[in-house]
C-alpha positions in Angstrom: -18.1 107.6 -147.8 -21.6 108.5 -147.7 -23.9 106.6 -150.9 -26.8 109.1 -151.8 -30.0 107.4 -153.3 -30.7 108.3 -157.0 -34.4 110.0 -156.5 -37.0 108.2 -158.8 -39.1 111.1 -159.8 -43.3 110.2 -160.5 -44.0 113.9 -160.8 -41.8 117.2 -161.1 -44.6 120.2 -160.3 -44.1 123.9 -160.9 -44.8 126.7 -158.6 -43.6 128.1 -155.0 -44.7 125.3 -152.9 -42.1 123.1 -155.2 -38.5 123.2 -153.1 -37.0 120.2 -154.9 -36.3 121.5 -157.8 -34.8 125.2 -158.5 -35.1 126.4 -162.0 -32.7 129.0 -163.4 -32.8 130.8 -166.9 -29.7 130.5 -168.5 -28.9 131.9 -172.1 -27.0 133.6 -174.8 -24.9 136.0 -172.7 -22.7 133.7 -171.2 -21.3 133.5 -174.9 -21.4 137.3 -175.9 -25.1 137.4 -177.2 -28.3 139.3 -176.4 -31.2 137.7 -175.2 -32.7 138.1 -172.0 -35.4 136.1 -169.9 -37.0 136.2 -166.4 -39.0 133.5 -164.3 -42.2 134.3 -162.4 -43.4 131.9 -159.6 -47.5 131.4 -159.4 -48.8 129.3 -157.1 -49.0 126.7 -159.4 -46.7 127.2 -162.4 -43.8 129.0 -163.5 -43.2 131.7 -166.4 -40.8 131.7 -168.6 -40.2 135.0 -170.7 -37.7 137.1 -172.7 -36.1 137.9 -175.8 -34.1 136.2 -178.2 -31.8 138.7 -180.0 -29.6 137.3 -182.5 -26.2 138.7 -182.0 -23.1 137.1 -183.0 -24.8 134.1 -184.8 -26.0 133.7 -181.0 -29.7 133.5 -180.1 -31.1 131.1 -177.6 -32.0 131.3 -174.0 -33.6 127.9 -172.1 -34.7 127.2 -168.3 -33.0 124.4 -166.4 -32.9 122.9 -163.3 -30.3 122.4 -160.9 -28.5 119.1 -160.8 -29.6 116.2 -159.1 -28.9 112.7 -159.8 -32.2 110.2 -161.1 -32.7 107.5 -162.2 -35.8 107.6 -165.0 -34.8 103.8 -166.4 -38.2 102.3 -165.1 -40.6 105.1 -167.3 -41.2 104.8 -171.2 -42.8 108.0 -171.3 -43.0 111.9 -169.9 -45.7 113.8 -170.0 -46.0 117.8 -169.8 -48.7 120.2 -168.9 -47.7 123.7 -170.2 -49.2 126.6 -171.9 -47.2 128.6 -175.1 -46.6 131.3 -177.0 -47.1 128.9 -180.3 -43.2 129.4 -181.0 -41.4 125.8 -180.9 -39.4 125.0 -177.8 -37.5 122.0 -176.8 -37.4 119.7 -174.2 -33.8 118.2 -172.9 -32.6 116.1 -170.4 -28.9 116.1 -169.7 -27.1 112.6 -168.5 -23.6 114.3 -168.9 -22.0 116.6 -165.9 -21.4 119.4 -168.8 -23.9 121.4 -170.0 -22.6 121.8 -173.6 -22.2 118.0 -173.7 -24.9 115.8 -175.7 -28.5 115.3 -174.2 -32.0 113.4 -174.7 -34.3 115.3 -175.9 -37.6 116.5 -178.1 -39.5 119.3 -179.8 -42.7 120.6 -178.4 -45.6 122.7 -181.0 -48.4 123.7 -179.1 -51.1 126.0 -180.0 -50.8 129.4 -178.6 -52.1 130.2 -175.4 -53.9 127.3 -174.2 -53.0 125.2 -171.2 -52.1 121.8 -173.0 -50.6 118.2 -171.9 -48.0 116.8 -174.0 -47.2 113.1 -173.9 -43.9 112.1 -175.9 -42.6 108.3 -176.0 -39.2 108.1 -174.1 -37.9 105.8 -177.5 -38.8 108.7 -179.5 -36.4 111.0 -178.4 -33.5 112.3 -180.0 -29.7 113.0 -179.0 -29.6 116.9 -178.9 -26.0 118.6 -179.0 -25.5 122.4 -179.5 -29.3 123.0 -180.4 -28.8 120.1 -183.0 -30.1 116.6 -183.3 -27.9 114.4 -183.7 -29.0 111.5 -185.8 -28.4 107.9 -184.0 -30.8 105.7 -181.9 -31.0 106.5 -178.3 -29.0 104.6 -175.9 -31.6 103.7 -173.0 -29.2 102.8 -170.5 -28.4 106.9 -169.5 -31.7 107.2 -168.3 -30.1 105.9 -164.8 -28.1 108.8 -165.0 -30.4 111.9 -165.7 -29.1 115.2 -163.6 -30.9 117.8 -165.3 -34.0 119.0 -167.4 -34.1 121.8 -169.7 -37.2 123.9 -171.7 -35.2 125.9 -174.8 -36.5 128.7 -177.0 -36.1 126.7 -180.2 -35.2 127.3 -183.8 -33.4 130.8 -182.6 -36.5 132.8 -183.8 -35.8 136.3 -182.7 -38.6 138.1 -180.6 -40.1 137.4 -177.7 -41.2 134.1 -176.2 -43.2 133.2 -173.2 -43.9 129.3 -172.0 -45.9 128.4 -168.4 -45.1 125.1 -167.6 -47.0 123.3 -164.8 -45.9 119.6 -164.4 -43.8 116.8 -166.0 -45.2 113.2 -165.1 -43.1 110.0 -165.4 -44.6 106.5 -166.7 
């Protein structure tokens, strides 16, 4: 049996030069909704657009990355560099193999339409399950098990949304 090394990221960039990490828009229509949403590469960034449509009581779309196992137990802090739309959107990190399984995660509110950096406490996150935080402390320890990251339209708002998202830092 072969034993892969956990990668310990510093930096995730954003753009086409980036091969590590493939992001993929995923949303609403694997469960009957609506919504749509596209990703542009730039040479430096990636944009994330669509439509939330509520159908069904089912309106959210998100951006994630494939899977690949890390091991973020050393950082007490991420940091993002991103540009919105002024809508609310979420940051996740999954630690389970199923996507519809808890994460880690918090909310991002950004003015509209300037490039910002966004520096959140790892402590301060918040278990995230179905769109929903779930309300108990943070268990540490599955940050040597992260797999994937996600960026969601938040709050279900129906319209459309568009987020550019250059890096996430580690420290």
């Amino acid at each position: 049996m072969i034993k892969v090394n956990k990668i310990v990221p510093t930096e995730i960039t954003f753009g086409k030069e980036q091969l590590r990490y493939q992001w993929l828009p995923f949303d609403d229509r694997v469960t009957g909704g609506k919504s749509s949403s596209i990703i542009e590469q730039h040479d430096n960034h990636i944009t994330y657009s669509g439509t939330i449509r509520n159908i069904n009581n089912s309106a959210w779309s998100c951006i994630r990355s494939n899977k690949i196992d890390q091991d973020l137990s050393q950082y007490t802090s991420i940091e993002i560099k991103l540009k919105t739309d002024g809508r609310p959107y979420a940051f996740e990190i999954e630690y389970n193999e199923g996507w519809q399984h808890e994460k880690i995660g918090f909310m991002i509110h950004t003015l509209p339409d300037n490039w910002t950096t966004v520096h959140f406490p790892i402590a301060d996150f918040q278990h995230v399950k179905f769109g929903e935080i779930v309300d108990y402390d943070v268990d540490l320890s599955v940050l040597k098990h992260i797999l994937r990251y996600n960026f969601y339209v938040a709050e279900g708002i129906v319209g459309d949304f568009k987020i550019e998202i250059e890096s996430i830092k580690f420290f």
